[in-house]
C-alpha positions in Angstrom: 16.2 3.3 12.2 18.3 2.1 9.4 19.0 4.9 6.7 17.7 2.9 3.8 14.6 2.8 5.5 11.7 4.4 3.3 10.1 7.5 4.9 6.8 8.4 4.8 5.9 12.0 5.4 2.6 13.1 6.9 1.6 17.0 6.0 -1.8 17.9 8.0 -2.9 20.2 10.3 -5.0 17.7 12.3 -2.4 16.5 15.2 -4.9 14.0 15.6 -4.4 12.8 12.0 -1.1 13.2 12.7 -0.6 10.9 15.5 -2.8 8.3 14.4 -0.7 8.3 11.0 2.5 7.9 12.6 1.5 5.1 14.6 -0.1 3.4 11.3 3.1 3.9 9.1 5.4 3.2 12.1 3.7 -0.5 12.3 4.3 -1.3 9.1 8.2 -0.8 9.1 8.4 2.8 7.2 9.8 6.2 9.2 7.5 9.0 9.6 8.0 12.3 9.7 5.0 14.6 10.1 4.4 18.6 9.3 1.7 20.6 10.2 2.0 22.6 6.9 3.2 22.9 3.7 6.2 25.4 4.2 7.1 23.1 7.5 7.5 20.5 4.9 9.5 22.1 2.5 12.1 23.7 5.0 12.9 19.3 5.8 16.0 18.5 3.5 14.9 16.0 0.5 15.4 12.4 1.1 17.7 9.9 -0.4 15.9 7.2 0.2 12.5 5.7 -1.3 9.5 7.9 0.4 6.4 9.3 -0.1 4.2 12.2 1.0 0.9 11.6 2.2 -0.8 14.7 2.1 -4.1 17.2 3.1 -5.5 18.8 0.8 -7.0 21.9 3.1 -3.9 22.9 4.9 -3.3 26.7 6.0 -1.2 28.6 3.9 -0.6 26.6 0.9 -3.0 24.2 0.4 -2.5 20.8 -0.9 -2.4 21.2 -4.4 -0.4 23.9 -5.0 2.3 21.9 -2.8 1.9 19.3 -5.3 3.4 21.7 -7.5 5.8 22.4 -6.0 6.7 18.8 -5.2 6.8 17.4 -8.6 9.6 19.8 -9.8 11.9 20.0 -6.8 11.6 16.5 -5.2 10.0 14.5 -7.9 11.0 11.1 -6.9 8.6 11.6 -3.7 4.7 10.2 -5.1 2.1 12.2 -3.6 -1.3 10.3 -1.5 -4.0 12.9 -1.2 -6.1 12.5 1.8 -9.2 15.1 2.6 -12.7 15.2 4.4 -13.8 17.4 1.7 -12.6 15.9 -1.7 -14.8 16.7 -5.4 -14.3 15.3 -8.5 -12.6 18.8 -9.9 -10.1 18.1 -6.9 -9.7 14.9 -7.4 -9.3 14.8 -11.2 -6.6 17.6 -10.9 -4.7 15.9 -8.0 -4.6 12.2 -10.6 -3.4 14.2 -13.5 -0.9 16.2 -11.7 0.7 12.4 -10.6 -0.8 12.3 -7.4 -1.0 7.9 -6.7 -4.5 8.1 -4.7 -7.0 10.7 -3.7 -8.4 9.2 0.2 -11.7 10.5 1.6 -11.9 10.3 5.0 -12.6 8.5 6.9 -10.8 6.0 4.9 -9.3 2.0 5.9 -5.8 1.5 7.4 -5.4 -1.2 4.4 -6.5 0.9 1.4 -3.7 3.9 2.9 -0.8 1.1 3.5 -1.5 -0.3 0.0 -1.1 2.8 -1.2 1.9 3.7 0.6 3.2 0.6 -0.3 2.8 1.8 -4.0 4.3 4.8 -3.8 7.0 3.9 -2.1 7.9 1.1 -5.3 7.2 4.4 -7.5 10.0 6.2 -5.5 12.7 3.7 -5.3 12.5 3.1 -9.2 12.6 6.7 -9.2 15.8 7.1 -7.2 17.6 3.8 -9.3 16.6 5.8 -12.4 18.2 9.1 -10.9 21.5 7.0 -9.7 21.6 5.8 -13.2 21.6 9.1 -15.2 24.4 10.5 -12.5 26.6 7.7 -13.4 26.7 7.5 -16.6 27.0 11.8 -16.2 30.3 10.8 -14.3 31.5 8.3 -16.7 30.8 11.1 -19.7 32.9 13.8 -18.1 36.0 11.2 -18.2 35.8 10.6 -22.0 38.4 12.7 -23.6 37.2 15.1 -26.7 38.1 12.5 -29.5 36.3 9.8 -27.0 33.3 11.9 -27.2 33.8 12.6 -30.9 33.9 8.8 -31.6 31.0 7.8 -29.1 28.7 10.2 -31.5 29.4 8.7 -34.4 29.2 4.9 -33.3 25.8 5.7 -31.7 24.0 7.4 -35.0 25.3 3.9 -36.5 28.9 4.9 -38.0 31.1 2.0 -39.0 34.5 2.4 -37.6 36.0 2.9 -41.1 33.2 5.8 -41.4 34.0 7.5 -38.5 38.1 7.3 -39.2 36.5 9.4 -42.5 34.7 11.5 -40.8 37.6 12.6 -38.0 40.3 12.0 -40.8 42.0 9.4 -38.4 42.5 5.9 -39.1 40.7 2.9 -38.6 42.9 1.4 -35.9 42.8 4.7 -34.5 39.2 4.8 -34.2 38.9 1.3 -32.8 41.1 2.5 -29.7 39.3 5.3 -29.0 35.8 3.5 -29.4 37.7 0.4 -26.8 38.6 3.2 -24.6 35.3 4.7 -23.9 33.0 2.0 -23.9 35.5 0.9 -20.5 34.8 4.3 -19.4 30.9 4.1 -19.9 31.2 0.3 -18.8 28.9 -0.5 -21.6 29.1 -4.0 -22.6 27.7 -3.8 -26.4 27.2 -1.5 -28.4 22.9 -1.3 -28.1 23.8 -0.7 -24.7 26.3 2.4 -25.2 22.9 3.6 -27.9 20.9 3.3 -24.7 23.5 5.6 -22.5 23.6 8.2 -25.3 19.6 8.7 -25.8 19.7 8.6 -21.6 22.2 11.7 -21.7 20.4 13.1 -24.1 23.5 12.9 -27.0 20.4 11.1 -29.5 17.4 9.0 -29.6 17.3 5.7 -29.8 14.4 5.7 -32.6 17.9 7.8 -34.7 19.7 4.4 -34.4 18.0 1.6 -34.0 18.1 0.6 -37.4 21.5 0.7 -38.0 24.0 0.4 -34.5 23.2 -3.1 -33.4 24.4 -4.5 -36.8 28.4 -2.6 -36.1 30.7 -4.9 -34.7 33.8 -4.0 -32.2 36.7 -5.1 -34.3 
């Protein structure tokens, strides 16, 4: 199959299940990959493309839940679909407000599983975009030189260029090089958008400096 093709993983230790989940997820275009258990599961490298991990919650070793844990810090872009014989509302409230995006009793419909797979799977690839976004601009950062960095602070708590030539005790047309220089570098075409990189890397929030940065100009 295509590599951009999304994956759905199957974890239960019913090869019946299994089997009959493969062949479901199989017709409707996805890749399956299915585990018996848990640590099965976690031993397959993470994937880069959109997927989702329909998941037992009885499983030997560890169970469902706690492998929801697990998920949610070390592949996090990978939505979790609970499916059980046994569910209870404590089980089921946890699993929702740990993220999971459904809780299935079985036996349960082909079409309520692939709608759900089909949600997760949107979840994930917005997931990824959002991951591919933050490494970007990461890599864009690291080029900025010192005084690039210096400057791009400044601008984005809503410094005027002639305020931030005060602050660095450079001059105007100095600062307006620097400040041309690194929004080519951050490929930021206005300067809301260069406030919207810096709260993403975490340099401020936008609530800091959305009063003031949108009314600066370039020149």
């Amino acid at each position: 199959m295509s590599p951009a093709t999304p994956i759905v993983f199957v974890v239960d230790d019913d090869i019946s299940v299994r089997e009959s989940l493969e062949l479901l997820i199989l017709s409707a275009g996805w890749q399956p990959e299915t585990f018996a258990s848990a640590q099965e599961f976690l031993e397959h490298p993470r994937a880069l493309v959109p997927s989702c991990l329909v998941l037992d919650v009885s499983l030997p070793g560890l169970n469902g839940l706690e492998l929801q844990e697990r998920v949610a810090v070390e592949r996090c872009d990978m939505p979790i679909i609970f499916i059980t014989g046994h569910g209870d509302v404590p089980m089921t409230v946890q699993a929702m407000k740990a993220g999971a995006v459904e809780f299935l009793t079985k036996p349960f419909s082909p079409d309520v599983l692939l709608n759900a797979i089909r949600l997760a799977l949107k979840r994930s690839e917005s997931a990824l975009a959002d991951e591919n976004e933050l490494r970007a601009l990461r890599e864009a950062y690291v080029l900025l030189t010192p005084r690039e960095r210096e400057v791009m602070r400044l601008v984005v708590s809503g410094f005027l260029n002639k305020q931030v030539g005060g602050e660095l005790g450079i001059s105007e047309i100095t600062v307006k090089a620097h400040r041309g220089s690194l929004m080519r570098k951050m490929k930021a075409d206005s300067l809301p958008h260069l406030v919207h990189m810096a709260a993403r890397l975490g340099l401020t929030s936008a609530s800091q400096t959305k009063a003031r940065a949108p009314t600066d100009t370039f020149v």
